[in-house]
Structures are given as structure tokens and as C-alpha cells.
C-alpha positions as CSV (number, residue, x, y, z in Angstrom):
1,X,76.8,61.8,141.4
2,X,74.2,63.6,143.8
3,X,71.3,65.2,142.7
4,X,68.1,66.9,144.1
5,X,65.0,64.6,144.7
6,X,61.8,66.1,145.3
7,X,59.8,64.6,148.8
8,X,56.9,64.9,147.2
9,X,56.5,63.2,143.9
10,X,60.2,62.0,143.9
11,X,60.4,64.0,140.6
12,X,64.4,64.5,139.8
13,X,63.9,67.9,137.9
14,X,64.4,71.1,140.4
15,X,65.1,74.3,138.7
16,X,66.2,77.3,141.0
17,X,64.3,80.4,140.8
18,X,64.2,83.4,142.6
19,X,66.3,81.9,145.0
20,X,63.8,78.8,145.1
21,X,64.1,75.4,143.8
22,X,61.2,74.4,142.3
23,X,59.8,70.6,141.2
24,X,58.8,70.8,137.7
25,X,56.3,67.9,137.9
26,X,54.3,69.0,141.0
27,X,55.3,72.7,141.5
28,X,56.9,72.1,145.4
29,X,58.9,74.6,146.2
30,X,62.2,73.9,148.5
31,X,64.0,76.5,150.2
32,X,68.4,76.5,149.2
33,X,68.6,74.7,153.2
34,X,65.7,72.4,152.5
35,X,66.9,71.1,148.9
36,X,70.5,70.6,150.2
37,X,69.0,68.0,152.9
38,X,67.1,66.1,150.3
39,X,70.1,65.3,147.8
40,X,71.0,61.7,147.2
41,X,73.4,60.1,145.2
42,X,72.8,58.0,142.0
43,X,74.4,55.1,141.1
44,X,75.3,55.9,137.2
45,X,78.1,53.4,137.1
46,X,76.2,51.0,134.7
47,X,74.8,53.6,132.1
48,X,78.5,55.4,132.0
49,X,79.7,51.3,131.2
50,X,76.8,51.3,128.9
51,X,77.8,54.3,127.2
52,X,81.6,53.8,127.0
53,X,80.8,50.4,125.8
54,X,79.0,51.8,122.9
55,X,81.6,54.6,122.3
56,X,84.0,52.1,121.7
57,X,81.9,49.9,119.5
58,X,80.9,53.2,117.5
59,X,85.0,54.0,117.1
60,X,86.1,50.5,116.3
61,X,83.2,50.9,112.9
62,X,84.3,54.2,112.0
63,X,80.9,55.5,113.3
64,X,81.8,59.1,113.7
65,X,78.8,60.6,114.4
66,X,77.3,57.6,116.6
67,X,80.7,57.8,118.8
68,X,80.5,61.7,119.5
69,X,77.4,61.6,120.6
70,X,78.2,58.6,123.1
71,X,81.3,60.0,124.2
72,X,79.0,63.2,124.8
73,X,77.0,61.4,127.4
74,X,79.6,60.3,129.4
75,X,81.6,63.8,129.5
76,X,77.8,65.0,131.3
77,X,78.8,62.4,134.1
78,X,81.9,62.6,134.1
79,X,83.5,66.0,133.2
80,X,87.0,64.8,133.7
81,X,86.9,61.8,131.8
82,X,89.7,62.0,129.5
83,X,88.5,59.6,126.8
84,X,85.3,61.5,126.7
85,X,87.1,64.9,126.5
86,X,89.1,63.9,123.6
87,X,87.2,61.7,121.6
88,X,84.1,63.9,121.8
89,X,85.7,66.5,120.2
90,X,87.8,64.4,118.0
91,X,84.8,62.7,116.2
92,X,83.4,65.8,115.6
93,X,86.6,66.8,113.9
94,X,86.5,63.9,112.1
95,X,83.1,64.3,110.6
96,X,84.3,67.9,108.7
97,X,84.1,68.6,105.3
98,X,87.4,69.6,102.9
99,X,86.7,73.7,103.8
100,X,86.7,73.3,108.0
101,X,89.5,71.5,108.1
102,X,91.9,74.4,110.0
103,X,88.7,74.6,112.2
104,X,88.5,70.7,112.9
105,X,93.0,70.4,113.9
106,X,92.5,73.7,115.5
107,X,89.6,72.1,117.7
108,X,91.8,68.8,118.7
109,X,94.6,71.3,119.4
110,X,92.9,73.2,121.8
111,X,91.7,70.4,123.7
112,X,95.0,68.8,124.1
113,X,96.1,70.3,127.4
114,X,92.8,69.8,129.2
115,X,93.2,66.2,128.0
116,X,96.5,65.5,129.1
117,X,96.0,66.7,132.3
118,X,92.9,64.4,132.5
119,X,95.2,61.5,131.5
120,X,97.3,62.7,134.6
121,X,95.0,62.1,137.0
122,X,94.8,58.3,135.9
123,X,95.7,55.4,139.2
124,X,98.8,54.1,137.4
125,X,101.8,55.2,134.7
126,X,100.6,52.2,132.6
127,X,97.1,53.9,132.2
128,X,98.5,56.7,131.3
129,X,101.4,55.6,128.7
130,X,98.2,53.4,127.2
131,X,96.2,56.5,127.2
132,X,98.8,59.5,126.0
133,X,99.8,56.1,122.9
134,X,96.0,55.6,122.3
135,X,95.7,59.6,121.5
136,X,98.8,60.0,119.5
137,X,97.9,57.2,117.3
138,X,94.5,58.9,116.9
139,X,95.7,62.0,116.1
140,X,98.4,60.7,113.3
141,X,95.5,58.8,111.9
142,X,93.7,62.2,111.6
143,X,96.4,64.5,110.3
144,X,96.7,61.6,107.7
145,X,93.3,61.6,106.8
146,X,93.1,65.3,106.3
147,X,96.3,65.6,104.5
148,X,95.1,63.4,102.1
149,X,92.0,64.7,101.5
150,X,93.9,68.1,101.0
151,X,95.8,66.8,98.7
152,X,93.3,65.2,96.3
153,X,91.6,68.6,96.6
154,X,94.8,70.7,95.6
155,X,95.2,68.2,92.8
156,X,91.6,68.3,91.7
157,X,91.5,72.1,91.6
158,X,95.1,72.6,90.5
159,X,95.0,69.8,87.2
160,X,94.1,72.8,84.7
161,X,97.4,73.6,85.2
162,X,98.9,70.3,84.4
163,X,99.7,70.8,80.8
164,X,102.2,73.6,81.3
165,X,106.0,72.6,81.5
166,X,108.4,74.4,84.0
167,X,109.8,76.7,81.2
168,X,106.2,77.8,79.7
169,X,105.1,81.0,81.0
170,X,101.4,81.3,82.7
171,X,99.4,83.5,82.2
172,X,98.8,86.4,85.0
173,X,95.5,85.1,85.7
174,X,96.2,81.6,85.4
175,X,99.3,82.1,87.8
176,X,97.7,83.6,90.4
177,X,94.9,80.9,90.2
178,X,98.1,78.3,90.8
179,X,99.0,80.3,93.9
180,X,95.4,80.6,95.2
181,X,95.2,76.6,94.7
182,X,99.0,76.3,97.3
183,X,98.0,79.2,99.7
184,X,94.9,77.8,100.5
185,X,95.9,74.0,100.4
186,X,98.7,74.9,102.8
187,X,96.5,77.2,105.3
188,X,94.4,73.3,105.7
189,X,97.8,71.5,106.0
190,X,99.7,73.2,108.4
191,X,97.1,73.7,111.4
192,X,97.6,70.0,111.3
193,X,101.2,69.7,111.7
194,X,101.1,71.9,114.0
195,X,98.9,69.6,116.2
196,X,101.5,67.3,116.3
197,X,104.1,69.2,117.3
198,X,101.9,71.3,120.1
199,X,100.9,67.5,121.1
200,X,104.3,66.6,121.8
201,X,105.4,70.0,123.4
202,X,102.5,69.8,125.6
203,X,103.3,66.2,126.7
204,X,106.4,67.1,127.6
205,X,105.6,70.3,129.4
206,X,103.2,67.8,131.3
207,X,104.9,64.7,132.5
208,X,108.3,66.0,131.8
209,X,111.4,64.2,129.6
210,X,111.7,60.8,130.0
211,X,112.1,57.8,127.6
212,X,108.9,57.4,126.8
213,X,107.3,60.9,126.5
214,X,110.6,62.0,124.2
215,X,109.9,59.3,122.1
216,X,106.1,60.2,121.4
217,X,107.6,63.8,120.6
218,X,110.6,63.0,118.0
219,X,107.7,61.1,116.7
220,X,105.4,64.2,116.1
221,X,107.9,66.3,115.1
222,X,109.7,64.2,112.6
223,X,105.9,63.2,110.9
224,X,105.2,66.9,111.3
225,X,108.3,67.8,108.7
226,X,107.5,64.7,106.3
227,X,104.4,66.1,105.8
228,X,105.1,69.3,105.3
229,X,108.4,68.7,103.0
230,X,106.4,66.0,101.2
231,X,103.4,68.6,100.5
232,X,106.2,71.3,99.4
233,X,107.8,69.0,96.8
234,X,104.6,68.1,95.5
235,X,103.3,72.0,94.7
236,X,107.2,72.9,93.5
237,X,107.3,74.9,91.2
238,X,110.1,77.5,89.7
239,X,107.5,79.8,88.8
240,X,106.1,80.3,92.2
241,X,107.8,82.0,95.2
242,X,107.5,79.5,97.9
243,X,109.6,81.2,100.6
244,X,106.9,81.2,102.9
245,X,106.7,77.5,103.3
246,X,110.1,77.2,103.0
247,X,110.6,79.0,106.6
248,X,108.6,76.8,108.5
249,X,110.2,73.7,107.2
250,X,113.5,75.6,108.3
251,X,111.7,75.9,111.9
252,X,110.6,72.6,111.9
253,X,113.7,70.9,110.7
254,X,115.8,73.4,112.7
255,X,113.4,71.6,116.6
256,X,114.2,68.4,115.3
257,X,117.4,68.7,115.1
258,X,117.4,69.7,118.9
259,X,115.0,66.6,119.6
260,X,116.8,64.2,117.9
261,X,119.7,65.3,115.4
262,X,120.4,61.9,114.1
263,X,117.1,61.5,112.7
264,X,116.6,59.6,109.7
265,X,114.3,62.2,108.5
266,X,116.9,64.6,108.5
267,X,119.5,62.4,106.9
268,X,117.0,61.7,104.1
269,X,117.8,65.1,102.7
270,X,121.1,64.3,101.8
271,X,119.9,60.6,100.2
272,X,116.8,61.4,98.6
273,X,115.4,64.1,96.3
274,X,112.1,63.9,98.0
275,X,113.6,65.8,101.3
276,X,116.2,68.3,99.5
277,X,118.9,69.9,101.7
278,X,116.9,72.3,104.1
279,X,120.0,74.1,105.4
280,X,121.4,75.3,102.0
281,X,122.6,78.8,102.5
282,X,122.6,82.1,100.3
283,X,126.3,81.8,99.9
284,X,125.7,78.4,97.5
285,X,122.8,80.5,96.3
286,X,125.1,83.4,95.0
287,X,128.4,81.5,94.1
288,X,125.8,79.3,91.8
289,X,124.5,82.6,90.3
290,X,127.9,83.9,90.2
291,X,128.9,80.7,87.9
292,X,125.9,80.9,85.4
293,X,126.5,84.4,84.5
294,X,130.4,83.1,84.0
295,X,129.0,81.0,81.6
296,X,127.2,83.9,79.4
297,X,130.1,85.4,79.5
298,X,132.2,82.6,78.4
299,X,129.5,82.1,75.8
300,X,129.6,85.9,74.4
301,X,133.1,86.0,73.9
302,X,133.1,82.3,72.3
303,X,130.0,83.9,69.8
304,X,132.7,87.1,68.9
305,X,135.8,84.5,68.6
306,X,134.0,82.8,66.1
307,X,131.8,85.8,64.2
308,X,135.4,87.4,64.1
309,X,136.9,84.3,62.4
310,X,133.8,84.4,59.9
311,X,134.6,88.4,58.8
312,X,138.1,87.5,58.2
313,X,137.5,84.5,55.8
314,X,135.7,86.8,53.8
């Protein structure tokens, strides 16, 4: 790194000014010609070792705040450092309350481009499969985090409604409280899955398809949909439209299956209650609607039968 040292008092802080740099400790002014001759370069190899060393201590004891702020010092030396790109941001993120959540996933997401393409510029494809495994395990860790902490909030503000059955009938007010409770645990849910998937769509878009790069994607994706089917079955509820929802697990369901359509988390739907059938169609939806109003009428004329036997005994 070069930087500007004044002949003078050797100070290292020159501000430009009016076309000037100035010395802030002695007041030397040095013409743009005259300041160009007098840069150097500084050694900052052992404080960036010093700081990444710290970094790495501060993430390895959950010290969020400790690690941002280290990871902060290197980006200042090195702006294309992708460790310090991520992870500064990512700690931040980390350190959100339950109502910036969107905020914090929308952050790491935004960030993920610029970061890959730091990774990218690494010596060797080992580096770089180390680095791009190092960051997706970082951010699953996350979107894990914050789904949990979403869902012990949902559950927290939603138990008032946990003495009602599926056939009792809320109250207007105490309906639309239930809906407020899904809407907003879902707006904090889904800017995280979609962080996985734009993290595997990016890394692909980056180093292109190969064995390695298509796994790390199937990966996001298929984690993306478990979380997102596993949140839906735990708000269901037969009261509730949940349409909404219901057409981005479609989406999601309908990429993996163009990733990777033998995925176990596809299959699961047909094994296990938890991940219903996503690709029932209105045609099932109908003919089963069709067959309950055969019952009542099945039922009706059963009721007359009978009622007509009664009269006649009498």
C-alpha cells in the first residue's frame, strides 16, 4: 500500500485542499507533482495477519460484534479481500434483532456477487472451492438462526390463538390478528430463502456448471423449500387463505425440479405429511368437491326415505 509522507515532519496525514495537499501536523503544503514524488509504500502485511488472526479468533467464539469490527479493518487495506467483504457484513447481520431481520438476509444477499467475484480472483480452484464451502456453510448457519428465531416469535405472538380447534370460528378481530402474526412471520422468512437460492444462482452464473458448483446449488435450493414448506405446515390452517405462500413453494419446488428432479425433498411429499403433494391440481380440487356435495345429496334423499317410511307407519 502507498501513501503520502510528509518531508518535513514525516507526518502520514495529507489532506488535499484547494488543489493542495496539506500536512496536518506541521501545515507544509505540497503541490499534486510534489506529493506524488514523496509516496512510499508501507509494509501492512503483519497488522492485516494481526487482524485476520483476530477475526478468526472473534468468529470461532461467536463474537459478532468483536469480528465485524476486525474484519472492518482489513477491508480498509484490502478492499478486495473476500473474507473481509463477506464476513464484515455478515456479522453485522448476525448481530440483528427479531424486527431487521429482512434487512440483515437482504444485506448478505446483496453482497453476494461482489463476494464471489472476490473469491474468483483467488491463486488456485482449491482456494476457491474452500472459500465458496466456507460461505455457504455460513450462510445456512444464518438462515437457520433466523428461521428459528422467527419461529419462536410467530409462536410467542400467535399462542392466544392456541385454544381454538380447526372447526371453531374466530372472531373477525381475532382472525385478522392470526393473519397479521403469518404475514409478517413470512415477510422475515422468505428474504432468507431467497438468499439461498440467489447464492446458488449467482455461483453458478459465476464459475459456471460443474460438479461441484451444481452441488452447492441443489443444496440451496432444496434447504430453501424445506424451510419454507416446513414454516407453511406449521401456520396451516383451514381458516386462513394461504395461497400466497403456496405459489412460491410451487416456484421453488417447480427450479428444483429442473436442478435435480430426483431429489429426496421432492419425493418426501409423496412419503410424508410434513411435505404434502405440491403439484396437486384444481381438477382433484373439483372432482373432490364434486363428491362431497354427492354425499349431501345422497344424505337428503336417505333423510326423505326414511321420514317417508315414518308418515306411513302412522
Amino acid at each position: 500500500m502507498k501513501q503520502i509522507v510528509c518531508e518535513m515532519c514525516g507526518g502520514k496525514d495529507l489532506v488535499k485542499q484547494d488543489g493542495m495537499f496539506i500536512c496536518q501536523s506541521c501545515g507544509t503544503k505540497y503541490s499534486v507533482e510534489e506529493a506524488k514524488k514523496m509516496m512510499v509504500t508501507i509494509d501492512n502485511s503483519a497488522k492485516l495477519e494481526n487482524a485476520l488472526k483476530n477475526a478468526r479468533r472473534a468468529r470461532e467464539n461467536k463474537n459478532y460484534e468483536q469480528a465485524e469490527e476486525c474484519y472492518k479493518i482489513i477491508l480498509m487495506e484490502e478492499p478486495d479481500n473476500w473474507e473481509a467483504n463477506f464476513y464484515s457484513i455478515y456479522f453485522k447481520a448476525m448481530q440483528t434483532n427479531i424486527g431487521n431481520i429482512s434487512q440483515a438476509a437482504y444485506s448478505i444477499t446483496n453482497s453476494t456477487k461482489t463476494v464471489l467475484k472476490d473469491i474468483k480472483k483467488l491463486d488456485d480452484t482449491i482456494q476457491q472451492n474452500e472459500a465458496i464451502t466456507q460461505m455457504s456453510t455460513d450462510i445456512s448457519a444464518f438462515v437457520s438462526i433466523m428461521y428459528n428465531a422467527t419461529i419462536y416469535s410467530y409462536n410467542s405472538n400467535i399462542k392466544i390463538y392456541k385454544n381454538y380447534s380447526d372447526n371453531d370460528i374466530l372472531e373477525p378481530v381475532e382472525l385478522e390478528g392470526k393473519i397479521r402474526c403469518i404475514n409478517e412471520a413470512h415477510e422475515k422468512i422468505l428474504p432468507s430463502t431467497e438468499m439461498l437460492r440467489t447464492f446458488g444462482n449467482e455461483l453458478i452464473s459465476e464459475f459456471g456448471k460443474n460438479e461441484f458448483t451444481d452441488s452447492i446449488n441443489i443444496q440451496c435450493h432444496e434447504t430453501a423449500l424445506k424451510i419454507l414448506k416446513e414454516f407453511h405446515n406449521s401456520i396451516a390452517d383451514t381458516r386462513i387463505d394461504t395461497s400466497g405462500l403456496k405459489k412460491y413453494l410451487q416456484k421453488y419446488a417447480d427450479d428444483l425440479k429442473k436442478l435435480k428432479p430426483s431429489s429426496e425433498i421432492l419425493s418426501l411429499s409423496e412419503k410424508n405429511p410434513l411435505f404434502e403433494d405440491l403439484n396437486s391440481n384444481q381438477t382433484f380440487g373439483c372432482f373432490s368437491e364434486w363428491l362431497k356435495a354427492l354425499g349431501y345429496i345422497i344424505l337428503a334423499a336417505i333423510l326423505f326415505i326414511i321420514l317417508r317410511y315414518l308418515k306411513s307407519s302412522f
